[in-house]
Every structure is written in structure tokens, then in C-alpha cells.
ROLOMI-70231 format. One record per atom (N, C-alpha, C): residue in one letter; chain; atom name; x, y, z. Coordinates in steps of 0.2 Angstrom, whole numbers, plus 5000, padded with zeros to 4 digits. Last residue first. Layout:
N
> a|A|CA|X|Y|Z
...
end
This chain:
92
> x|A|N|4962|5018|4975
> x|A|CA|4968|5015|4972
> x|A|C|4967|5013|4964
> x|A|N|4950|5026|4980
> x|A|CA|4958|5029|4982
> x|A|C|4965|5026|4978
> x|A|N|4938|5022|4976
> x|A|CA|4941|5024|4975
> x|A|C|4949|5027|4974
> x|A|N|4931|5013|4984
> x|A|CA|4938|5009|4981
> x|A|C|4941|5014|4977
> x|A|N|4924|5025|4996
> x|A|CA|4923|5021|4992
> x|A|C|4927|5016|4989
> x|A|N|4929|5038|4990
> x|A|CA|4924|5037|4994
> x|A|C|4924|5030|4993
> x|A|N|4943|5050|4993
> x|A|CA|4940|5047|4988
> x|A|C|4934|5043|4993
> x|A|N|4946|5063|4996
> x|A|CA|4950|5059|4993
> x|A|C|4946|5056|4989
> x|A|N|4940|5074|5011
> x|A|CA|4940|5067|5006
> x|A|C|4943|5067|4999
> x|A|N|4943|5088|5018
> x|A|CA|4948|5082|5017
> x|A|C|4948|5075|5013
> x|A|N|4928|5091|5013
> x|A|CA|4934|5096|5011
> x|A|C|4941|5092|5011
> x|A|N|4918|5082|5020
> x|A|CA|4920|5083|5015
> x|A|C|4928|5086|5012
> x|A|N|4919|5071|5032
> x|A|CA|4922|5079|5031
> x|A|C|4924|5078|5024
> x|A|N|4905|5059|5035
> x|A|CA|4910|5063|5032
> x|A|C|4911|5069|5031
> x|A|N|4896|5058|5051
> x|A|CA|4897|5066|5044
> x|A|C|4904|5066|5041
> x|A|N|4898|5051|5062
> x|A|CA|4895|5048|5055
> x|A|C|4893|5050|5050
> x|A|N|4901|5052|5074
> x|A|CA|4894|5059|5072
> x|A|C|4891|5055|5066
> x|A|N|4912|5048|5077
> x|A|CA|4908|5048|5079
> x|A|C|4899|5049|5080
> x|A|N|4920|5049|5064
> x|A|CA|4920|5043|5067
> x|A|C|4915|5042|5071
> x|A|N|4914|5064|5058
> x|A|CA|4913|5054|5057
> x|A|C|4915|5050|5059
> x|A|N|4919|5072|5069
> x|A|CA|4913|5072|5064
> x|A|C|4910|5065|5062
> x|A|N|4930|5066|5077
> x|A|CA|4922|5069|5080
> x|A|C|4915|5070|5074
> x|A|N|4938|5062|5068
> x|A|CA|4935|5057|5073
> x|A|C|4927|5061|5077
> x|A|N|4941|5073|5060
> x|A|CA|4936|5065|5056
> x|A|C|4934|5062|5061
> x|A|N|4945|5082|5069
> x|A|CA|4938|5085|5066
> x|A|C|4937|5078|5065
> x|A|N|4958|5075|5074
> x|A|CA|4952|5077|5076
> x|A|C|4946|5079|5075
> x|A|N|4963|5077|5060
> x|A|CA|4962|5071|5060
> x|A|C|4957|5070|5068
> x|A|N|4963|5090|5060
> x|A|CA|4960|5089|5055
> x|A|C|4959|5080|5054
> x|A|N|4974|5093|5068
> x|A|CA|4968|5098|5070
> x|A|C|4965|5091|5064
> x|A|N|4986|5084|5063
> x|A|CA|4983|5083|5070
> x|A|C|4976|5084|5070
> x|A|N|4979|5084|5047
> x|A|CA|4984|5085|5052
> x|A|C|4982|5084|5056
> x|A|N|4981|5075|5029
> x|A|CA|4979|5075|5036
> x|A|C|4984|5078|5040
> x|A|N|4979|5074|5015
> x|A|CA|4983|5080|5017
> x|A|C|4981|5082|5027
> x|A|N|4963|5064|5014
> x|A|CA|4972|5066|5013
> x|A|C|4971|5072|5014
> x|A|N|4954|5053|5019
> x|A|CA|4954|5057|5018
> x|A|C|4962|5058|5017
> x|A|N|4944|5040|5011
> x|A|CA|4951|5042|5013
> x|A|C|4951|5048|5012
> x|A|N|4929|5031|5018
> x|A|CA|4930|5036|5015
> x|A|C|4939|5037|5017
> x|A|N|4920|5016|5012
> x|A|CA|4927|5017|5016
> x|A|C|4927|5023|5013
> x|A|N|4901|5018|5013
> x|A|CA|4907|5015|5011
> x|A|C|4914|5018|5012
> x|A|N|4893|5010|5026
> x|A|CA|4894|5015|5023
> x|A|C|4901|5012|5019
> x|A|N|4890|4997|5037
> x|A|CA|4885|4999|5032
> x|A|C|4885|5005|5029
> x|A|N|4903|5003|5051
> x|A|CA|4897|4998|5047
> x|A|C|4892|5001|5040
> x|A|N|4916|5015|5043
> x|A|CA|4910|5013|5048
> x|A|C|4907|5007|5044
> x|A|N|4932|5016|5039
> x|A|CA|4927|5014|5037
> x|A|C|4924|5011|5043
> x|A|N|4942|5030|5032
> x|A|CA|4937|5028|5039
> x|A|C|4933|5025|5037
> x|A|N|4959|5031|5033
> x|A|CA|4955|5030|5027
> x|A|C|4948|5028|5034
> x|A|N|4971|5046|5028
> x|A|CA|4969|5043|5033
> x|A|C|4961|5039|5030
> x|A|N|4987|5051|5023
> x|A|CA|4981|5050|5022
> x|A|C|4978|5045|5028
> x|A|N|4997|5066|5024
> x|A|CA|4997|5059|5029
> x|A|C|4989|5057|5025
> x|A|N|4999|5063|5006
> x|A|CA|5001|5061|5012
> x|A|C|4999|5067|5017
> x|A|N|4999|5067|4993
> x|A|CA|4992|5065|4998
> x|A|C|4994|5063|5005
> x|A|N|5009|5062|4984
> x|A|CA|5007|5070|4986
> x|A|C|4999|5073|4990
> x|A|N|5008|5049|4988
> x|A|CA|5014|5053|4989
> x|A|C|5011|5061|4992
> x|A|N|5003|5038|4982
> x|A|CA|4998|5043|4982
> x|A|C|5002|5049|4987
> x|A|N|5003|5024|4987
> x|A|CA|5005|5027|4980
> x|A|C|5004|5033|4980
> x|A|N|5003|5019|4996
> x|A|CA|4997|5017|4993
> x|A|C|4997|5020|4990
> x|A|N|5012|5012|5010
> x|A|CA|5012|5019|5003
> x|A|C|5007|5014|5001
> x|A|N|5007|5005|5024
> x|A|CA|5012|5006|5019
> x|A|C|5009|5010|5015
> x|A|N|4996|5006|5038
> x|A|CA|4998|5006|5032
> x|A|C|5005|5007|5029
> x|A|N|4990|5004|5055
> x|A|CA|4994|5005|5050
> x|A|C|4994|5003|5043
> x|A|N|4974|5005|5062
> x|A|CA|4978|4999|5057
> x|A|C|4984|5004|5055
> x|A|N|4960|5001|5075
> x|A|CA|4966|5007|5071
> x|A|C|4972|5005|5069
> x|A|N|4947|5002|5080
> x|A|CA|4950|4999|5077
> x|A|C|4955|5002|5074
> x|A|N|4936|5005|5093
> x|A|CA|4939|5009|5086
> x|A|C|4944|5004|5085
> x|A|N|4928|5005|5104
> x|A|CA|4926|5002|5099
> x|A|C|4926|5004|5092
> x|A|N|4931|5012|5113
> x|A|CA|4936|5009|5115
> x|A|C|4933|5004|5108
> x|A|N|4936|5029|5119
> x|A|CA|4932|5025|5113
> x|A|C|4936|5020|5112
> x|A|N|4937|5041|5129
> x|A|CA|4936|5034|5129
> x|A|C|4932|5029|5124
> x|A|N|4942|5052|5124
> x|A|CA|4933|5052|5125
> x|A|C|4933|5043|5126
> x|A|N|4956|5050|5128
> x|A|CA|4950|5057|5131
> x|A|C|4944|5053|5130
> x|A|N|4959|5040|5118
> x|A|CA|4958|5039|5122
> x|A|C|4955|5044|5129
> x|A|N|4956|5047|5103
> x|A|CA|4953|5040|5108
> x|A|C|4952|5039|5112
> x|A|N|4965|5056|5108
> x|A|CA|4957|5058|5105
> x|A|C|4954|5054|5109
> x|A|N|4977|5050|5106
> x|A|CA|4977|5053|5109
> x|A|C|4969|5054|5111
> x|A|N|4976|5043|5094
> x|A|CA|4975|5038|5100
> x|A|C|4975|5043|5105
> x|A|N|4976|5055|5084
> x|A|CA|4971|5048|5084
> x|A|C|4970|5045|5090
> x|A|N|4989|5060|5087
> x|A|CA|4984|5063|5087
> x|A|C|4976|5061|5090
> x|A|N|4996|5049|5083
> x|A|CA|4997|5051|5089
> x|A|C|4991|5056|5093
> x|A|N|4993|5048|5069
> x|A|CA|4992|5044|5073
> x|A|C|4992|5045|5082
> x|A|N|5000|5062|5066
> x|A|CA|4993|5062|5065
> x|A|C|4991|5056|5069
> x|A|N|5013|5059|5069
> x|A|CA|5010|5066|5074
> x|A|C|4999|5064|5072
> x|A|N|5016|5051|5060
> x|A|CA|5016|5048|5067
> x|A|C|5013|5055|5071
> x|A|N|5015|5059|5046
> x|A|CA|5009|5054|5047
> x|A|C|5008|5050|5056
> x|A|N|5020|5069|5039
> x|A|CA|5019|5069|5048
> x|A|C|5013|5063|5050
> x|A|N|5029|5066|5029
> x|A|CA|5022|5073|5028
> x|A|C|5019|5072|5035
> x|A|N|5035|5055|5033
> x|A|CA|5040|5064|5031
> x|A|C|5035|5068|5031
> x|A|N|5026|5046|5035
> x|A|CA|5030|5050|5041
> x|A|C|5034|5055|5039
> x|A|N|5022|5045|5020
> x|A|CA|5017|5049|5023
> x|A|C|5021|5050|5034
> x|A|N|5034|5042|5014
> x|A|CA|5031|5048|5013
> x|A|C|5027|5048|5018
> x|A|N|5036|5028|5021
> x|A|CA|5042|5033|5021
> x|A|C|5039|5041|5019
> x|A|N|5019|5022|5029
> x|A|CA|5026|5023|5022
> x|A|C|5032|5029|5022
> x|A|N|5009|5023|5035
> x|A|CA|5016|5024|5038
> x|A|C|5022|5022|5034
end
């Protein structure tokens, strides 16, 4: 929620997130703000770490496509390829 990623629509994708949440009632999500993690031309970025896998961030997030990570991976536990960034400690 760095100055770049609310001009690249980071509060519609958050909005998005808890929206979701809370339709499917998932109440065993945990969901953090950020500052800039340098990475500008990646914004809204969104980072998802489940138990016993490693953190995946995905960039260039929208509403539609921050619905897909919660039902594919947050859910389903299938990282979305085509939005990841990096896997892992990758991202910094």
C-alpha cells in the first residue's frame, strides 16, 4: 500500500481480497499491508504464503486476478502461474 501500488489500484485489489473472503467465509486468512518493496513497475503486487510452501508474489494485480490467486491458491493451493513474480525470497 506504497504510494505506487494505490496509484496502480492496490486499495480496489484489497477491497477485492476481503470482499471474496468474506462471500466464501474464510476466516483462516490473514491479510497484511505493505509499503513499496521497490518494484514500481509491478504494482498492485500481492505476496501468498501457505504452510509448508514457499512465499509466492504475484504482480500487475487486478480485482479479476486477485480472485483467481484466492480461489486457485489460496484455496486450491495452484499457484497462478502467468501472475508470479517471483517464488520464494525472490521478489527483493
Amino acid at each position: 500500500m506504497g504510494t505506487c501500488g494505490i496509484a496502480a489500484g492496490a486499495r480496489e485489489v484489497l477491497s477485492a481480497l476481503l470482499e471474496e473472503l468474506a462471500q466464501r467465509d474464510l476466516e483462516n486468512v490473514t491479510v497484511t499491508q505493505t509499503g513499496c518493496k521497490g518494484l514500481c513497475d509491478r504494482e498492485p503486487m500481492v505476496e501468498v504464503e501457505l504452510p509448508d510452501a514457499p512465499p509466492v508474489t504475484y504482480g500487475g494485480v487486478t480485482p479479476a486476478v486477485m480472485r483467481r490467486i484466492l480461489a486457485d491458491h489460496i484455496v486450491n493451493g495452484q499457484p497462478v502461474s502467468e501472475y508470479a513474480i517471483a517464488v520464494g525470497s525472490e521478489a527483493e
